[in-house]
C-alpha positions, 0 to 999 in steps of 0.5 A: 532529503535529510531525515531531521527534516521528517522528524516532525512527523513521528510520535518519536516517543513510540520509538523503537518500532517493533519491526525486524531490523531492516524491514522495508515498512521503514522505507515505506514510512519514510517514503510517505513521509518525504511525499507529504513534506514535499506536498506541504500537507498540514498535519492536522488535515491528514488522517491515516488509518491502519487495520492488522499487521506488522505494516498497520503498527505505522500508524502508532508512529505516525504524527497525523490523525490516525487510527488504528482499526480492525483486520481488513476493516481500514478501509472501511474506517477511512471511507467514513473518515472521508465523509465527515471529513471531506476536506482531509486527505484519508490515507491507507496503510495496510499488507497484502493479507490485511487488505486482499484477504479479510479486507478485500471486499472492502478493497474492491469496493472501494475502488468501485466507488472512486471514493478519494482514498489513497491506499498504500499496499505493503506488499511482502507477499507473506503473513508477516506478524503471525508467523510466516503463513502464505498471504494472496499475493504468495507467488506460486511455488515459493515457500512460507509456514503453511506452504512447507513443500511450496505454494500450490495457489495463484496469487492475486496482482495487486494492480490487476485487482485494482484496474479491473475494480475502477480504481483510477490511479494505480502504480507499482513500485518497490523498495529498492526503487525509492525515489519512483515510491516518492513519486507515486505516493505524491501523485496518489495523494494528490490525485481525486478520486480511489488512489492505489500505490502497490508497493513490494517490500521485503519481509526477510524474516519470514518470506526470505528466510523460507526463499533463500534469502535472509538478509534485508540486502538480498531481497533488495537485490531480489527486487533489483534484478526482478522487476521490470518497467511496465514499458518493457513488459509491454515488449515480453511474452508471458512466459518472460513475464512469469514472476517479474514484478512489473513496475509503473504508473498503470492509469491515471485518469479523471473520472466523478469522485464519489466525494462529488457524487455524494455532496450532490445528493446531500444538496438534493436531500436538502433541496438545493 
């Protein structure tokens, strides 16, 4: 797709980002954007909200409904967008930190619910605007600024977390698989109910300066010969297993929205 095309989607007058050159929010952002041209979506019926971070800075660029919100609390914005405004679809964006950390009882939760949210997980595994700390997703034994001998702690799986909370469509993808993140990012938005879409990106200024790795290409290689298809995971032990990024569609199944719960209680309040 030609990027002129996707122009109508940007407040160009924000330009030029604040992001790292290079940084893979930028694939992200046009990954989301290409879904919704292809979905056809009209502007003024898409709202997208943010919380803190480098990744939440998308939403001051993007040209839809938008919020920008406090830390870890974007999803709890976006439900009650949701709920005024039950006709919009509600995006997402947030980091690892952003949502699994300070926000991650918001995530849970939320999965829980099966509200019709779609939750976009930048995911570069580190505290990106504040200096390089160590974020839940830090795999083990890798480095970051607060972890200078290596990371003692387990890291959280973004899709794991979002299967066992109830979430009802959950994928994995990175940025080197581009066309996959179209995908998946498509499917979220349409699907009804809790969508979550994990996405691996690269912050080499921070994680892969730290790890060896401070070119945007040599993450996108990282990404390249670490990840996996979930159908071939299936077939590795779990020590083959060990720090591979496994990607795919991990469910998508229909189950009652909380959208459809929520408008039967309205009609039974009014006694309808």
């Amino acid at each position: 797709m030609k990027t002129k095309q996707l122009l109508k989607y940007l407040r160009i007058d924000r330009w030029p980002t604040v992001w790292c050159p290079g940084c893979g929010n930028g694939i992200i952002l046009k990954a989301f954007l290409e879904a919704v041209d292809q979905l056809k979506l009209k502007k003024d019926r898409v709202a997208v909200v943010s919380g803190i971070g480098c990744s939440s800075r998308a939403t001051g660029y993007l040209d839809f409904n938008t919020m920008h919100t406090l830390h870890g609390r974007a999803i709890a914005f976006a439900t009650g967008v949701k709920l005024a405004r039950p006709e919009f679809k509600v995006i997402v964006m947030g980091g690892d930190g952003d949502l699994a950390s300070i926000g991650g009882n918001h995530f849970i939760h939320a999965c829980r619910r099966n509200i019709d949210l779609t939750v976009i997980v930048f995911n570069n595994m580190i505290y990106g605007m504040t200096g390089g700390q160590y974020s839940p997703t830090t795999p083990e034994d890798e480095y970051a600024s607060t972890a200078p001998y290596g990371h003692i702690e387990k890291p959280f799986d973004i899709v794991k977390l979002a299967l066992s909370a109830g979430a009802t469509y959950v994928a994995r993808a990175t940025v080197y698989h581009y066309n996959l993140l179209v995908k998946y990012i498509k499917e979220a938005i349409e699907h009804r109910g809790i969508s979550v879409v994990d996405v691996f990106s690269n912050c080499h200024t921070y994680f892969g300066r730290y790890n060896g790795m401070p070119e945007p290409y040599q993450m996108l290689e990282y990404f390249k010969n670490n990840s996996v298809t979930l159908q071939k995971a299936q077939t590795m032990s779990e020590e083959e297993l060990s720090k591979k990024i496994v990607i795919g569609q991990f469910r998508k199944e229909d189950k009652p929205c909380y959208m459809d719960q929520y408008k039967k209680l309205q009609e039974k309040a009014q006694g309808r």
